[in-house]
C-alpha positions in Angstrom: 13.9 -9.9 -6.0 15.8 -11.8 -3.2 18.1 -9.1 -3.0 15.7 -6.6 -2.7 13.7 -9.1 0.2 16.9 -9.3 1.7 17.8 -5.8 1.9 14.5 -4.6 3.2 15.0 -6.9 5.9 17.9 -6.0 7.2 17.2 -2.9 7.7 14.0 -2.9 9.1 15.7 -5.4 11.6 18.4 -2.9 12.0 15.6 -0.5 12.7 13.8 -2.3 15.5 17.0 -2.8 17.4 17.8 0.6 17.2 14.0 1.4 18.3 13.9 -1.3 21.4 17.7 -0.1 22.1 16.5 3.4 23.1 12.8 1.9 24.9 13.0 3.9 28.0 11.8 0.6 30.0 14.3 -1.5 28.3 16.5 1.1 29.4 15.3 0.8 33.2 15.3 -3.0 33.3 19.1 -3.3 31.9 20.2 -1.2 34.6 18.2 -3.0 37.0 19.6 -6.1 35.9 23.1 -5.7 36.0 23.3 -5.5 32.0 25.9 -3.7 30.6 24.9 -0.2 29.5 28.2 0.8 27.7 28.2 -2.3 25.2 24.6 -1.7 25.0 25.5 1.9 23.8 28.6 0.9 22.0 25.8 -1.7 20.2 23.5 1.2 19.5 26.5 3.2 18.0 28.2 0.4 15.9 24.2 -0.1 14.8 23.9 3.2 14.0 26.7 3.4 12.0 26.1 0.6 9.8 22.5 2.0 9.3 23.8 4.8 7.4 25.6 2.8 4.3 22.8 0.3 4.1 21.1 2.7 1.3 24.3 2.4 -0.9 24.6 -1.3 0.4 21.7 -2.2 -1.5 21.8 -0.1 -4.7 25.5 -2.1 -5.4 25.0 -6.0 -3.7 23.2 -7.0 -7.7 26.6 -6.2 -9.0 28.8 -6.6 -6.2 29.3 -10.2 -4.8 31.2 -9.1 -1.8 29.4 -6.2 -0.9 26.0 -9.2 -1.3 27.7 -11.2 1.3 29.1 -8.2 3.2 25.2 -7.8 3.8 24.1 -10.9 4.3 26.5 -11.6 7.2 24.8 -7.9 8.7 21.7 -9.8 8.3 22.6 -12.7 9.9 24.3 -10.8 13.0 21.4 -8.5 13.4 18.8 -11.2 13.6 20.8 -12.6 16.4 20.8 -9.1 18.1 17.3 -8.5 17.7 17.3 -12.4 19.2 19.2 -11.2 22.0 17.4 -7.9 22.8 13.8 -9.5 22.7 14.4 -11.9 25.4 16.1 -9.0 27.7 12.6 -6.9 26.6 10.1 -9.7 26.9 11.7 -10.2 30.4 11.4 -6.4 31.0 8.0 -6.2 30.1 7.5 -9.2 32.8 9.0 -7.3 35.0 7.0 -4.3 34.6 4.3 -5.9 35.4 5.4 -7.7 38.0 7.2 -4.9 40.0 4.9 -3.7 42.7 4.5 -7.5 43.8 7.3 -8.3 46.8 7.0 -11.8 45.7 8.3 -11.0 42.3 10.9 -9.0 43.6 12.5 -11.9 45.6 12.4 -13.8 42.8 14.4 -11.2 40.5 17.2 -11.3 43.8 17.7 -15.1 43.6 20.3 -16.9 41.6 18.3 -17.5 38.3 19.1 -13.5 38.1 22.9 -14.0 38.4 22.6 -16.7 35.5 20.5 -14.5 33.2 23.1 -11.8 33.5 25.6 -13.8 32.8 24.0 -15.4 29.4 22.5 -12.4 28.5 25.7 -10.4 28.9 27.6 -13.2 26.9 25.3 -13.4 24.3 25.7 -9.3 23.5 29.4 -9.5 24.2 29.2 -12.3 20.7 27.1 -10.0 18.4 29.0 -6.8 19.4 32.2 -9.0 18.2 30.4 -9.7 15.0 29.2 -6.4 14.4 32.5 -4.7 15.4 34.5 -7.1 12.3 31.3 -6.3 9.9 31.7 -2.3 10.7 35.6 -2.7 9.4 34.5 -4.3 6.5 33.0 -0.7 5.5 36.2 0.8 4.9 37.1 -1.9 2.4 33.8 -1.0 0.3 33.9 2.9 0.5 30.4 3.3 1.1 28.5 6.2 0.7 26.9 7.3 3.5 23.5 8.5 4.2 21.9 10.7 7.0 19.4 8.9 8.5 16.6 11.6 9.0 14.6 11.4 12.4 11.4 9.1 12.5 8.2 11.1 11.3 4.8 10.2 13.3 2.8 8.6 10.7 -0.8 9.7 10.8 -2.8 6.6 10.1 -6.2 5.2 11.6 -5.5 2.7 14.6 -6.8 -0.2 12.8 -4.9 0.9 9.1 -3.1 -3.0 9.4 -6.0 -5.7 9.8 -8.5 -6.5 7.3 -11.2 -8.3 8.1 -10.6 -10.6 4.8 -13.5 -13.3 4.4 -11.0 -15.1 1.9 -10.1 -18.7 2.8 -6.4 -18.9 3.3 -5.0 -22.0 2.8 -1.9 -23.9 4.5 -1.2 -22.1 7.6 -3.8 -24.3 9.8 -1.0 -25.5 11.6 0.8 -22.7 12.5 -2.6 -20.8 13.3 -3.4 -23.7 15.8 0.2 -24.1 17.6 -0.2 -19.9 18.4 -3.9 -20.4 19.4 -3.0 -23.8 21.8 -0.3 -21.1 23.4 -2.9 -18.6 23.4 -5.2 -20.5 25.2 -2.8 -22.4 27.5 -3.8 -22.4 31.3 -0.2 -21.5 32.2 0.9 -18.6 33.8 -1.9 -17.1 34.0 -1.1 -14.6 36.4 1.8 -13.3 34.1 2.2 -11.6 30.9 2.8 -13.6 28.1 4.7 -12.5 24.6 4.1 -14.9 21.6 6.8 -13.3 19.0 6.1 -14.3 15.3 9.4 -13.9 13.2 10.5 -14.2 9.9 11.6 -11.8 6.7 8.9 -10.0 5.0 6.7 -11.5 2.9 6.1 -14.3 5.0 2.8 -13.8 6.2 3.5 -12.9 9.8 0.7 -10.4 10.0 -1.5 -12.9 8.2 -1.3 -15.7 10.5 -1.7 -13.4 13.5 -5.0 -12.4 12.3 -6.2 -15.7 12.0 -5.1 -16.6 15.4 -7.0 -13.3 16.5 -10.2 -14.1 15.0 -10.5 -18.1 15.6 -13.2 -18.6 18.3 -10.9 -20.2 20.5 -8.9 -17.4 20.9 -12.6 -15.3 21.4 -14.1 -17.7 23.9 -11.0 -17.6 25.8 -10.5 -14.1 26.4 -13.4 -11.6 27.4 -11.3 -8.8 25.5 -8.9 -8.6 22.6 -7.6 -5.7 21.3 -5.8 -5.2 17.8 -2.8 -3.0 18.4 -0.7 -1.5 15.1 2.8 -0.3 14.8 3.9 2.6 12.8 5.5 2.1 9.7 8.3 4.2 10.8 9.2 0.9 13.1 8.8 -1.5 10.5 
C-alpha cells in the first residue's frame, strides 16, 4: 500500500510540474523575470522523460529495492521542483494582477527583483542537477517506456469535488483554524493571496479545505466565495 501511495504521488506531482511548466502566464512572467527559459525547457524535457518509465517504475519497486529507491529519490526531487515552481507561479499570479498598476511595476524594477532571480534561478539550477543524475539512473534499470497519451477534457459537473458532508470530522481543528486565521488576516488586502495545502494523497487536503470554506469565519469575512475544481487529468 505505501508503495502504491507513493507511486501515485509521484506522478501526479510529476504531472503538475509538467502542467504549471507549460501555464502560458507562467510562461510570460519567467521571461519577464529574467528566469531562465532553456533550463526551464531542459526541466520540462528531463520531466518528461522520466514521466514515461514511471508506469514500469511502479509495477517493479515491490520487488525491486533499487528501482523503490530509484523512485523515491524522483519523489523527493520533484517535490522540491513543484516547491520551486509554485513560488515563481504564486509570484506570477501576483503579478498578473498587479500589472496595469505603475506602482507595482516600480516595485518589480527594484533590487528585491535582482535577488529573486538570483534564488529562484539557483534553486532550479539544484533540482535540474538532481533530476539530470536520477534520468541516468534509467539506463541502469532498462525501463520500459510508455507513451504518455495527451490530457482528455474530463466532462464532470463544476462542483463534482465538494460534498457538503454534515459528518463531524475530528482532529483537524487546528489546522482548519491556522488556514481560516490566514484567511481572514487584514494583511495585504489589496493583493492576491495563495494559501497552498500540500501533502501526498490520502491526507485530507481537500478535506480540510472544505472546512476552512464553510466555517463562518471564513463566510462573514468575505461577501463571495466560490468553490473552484480541477480536472482529474491535473491531479
Amino acid at each position: 500500500m505505501t508503495e502504491v501511495i507513493l507511486s501515485a504521488s509521484v506522478s501526479s506531482t510529476v504531472k503538475m510540474i509538467l502542467w504549471n511548466l507549460s501555464s502560458l502566464i507562467f510562461q510570460e512572467f519567467a521571461l519577464r523575470e529574467g528566469v531562465s527559459i532553456s533550463e526551464l525547457e531542459m526541466l520540462y524535457s528531463t520531466l518528461s522523460l522520466i514521466q514515461t518509465v514511471i508506469h514500469d517504475a511502479e509495477e517493479r519497486q515491490s520487488h525491486e529495492e533499487a528501482v523503490k529507491d530509484w523512485l523515491k529519490s524522483l519523489g523527493d526531487a520533484a517535490c522540491d521542483a513543484d516547491d520551486v515552481l509554485d513560488e515563481l507561479l504564486v509570484r506570477a499570479l501576483r503579478w498578473k494582477e498587479d500589472k496595469g498598476m505603475m506602482k507595482k511595476v516600480r516595485q518589480f524594477s527594484s533590487p528585491s527583483k535582482l535577488v529573486f532571480r538570483f534564488k529562484i534561478g539557483h534553486k532550479i539550477k539544484e533540482v535540474m542537477r538532481r533530476l539530470d543524475v536520477i534520468a541516468k539512473y534509467t539506463e541502469n534499470f532498462n525501463f520500459k517506456m510508455y507513451v504518455v497519451s495527451p490530457r482528455r477534457r474530463v466532462e464532470r459537473t463544476p462542483t463534482d469535488s465538494y460534498i457538503l458532508i454534515d459528518s463531524k470530522v475530528y482532529g483537524r481543528e487546528e489546522d482548519r483554524d491556522k488556514i481560516v486565521k490566514m484567511l481572514t488576516s487584514s494583511d495585504d488586502k489589496d493583493e492576491i493571496s495563495v494559501i497552498p495545502i500540500v501533502g501526498m494523497g490520502g491526507l485530507g487536503k481537500t478535506t480540510i479545505a472544505q472546512l476552512a470554506y464553510r466555517d463562518d469565519r471564513v463566510a462573514r469575512c468575505f461577501n463571495l466565495q466560490m468553490w473552484v475544481c480541477v480536472s482529474d487529468d491535473l491531479m
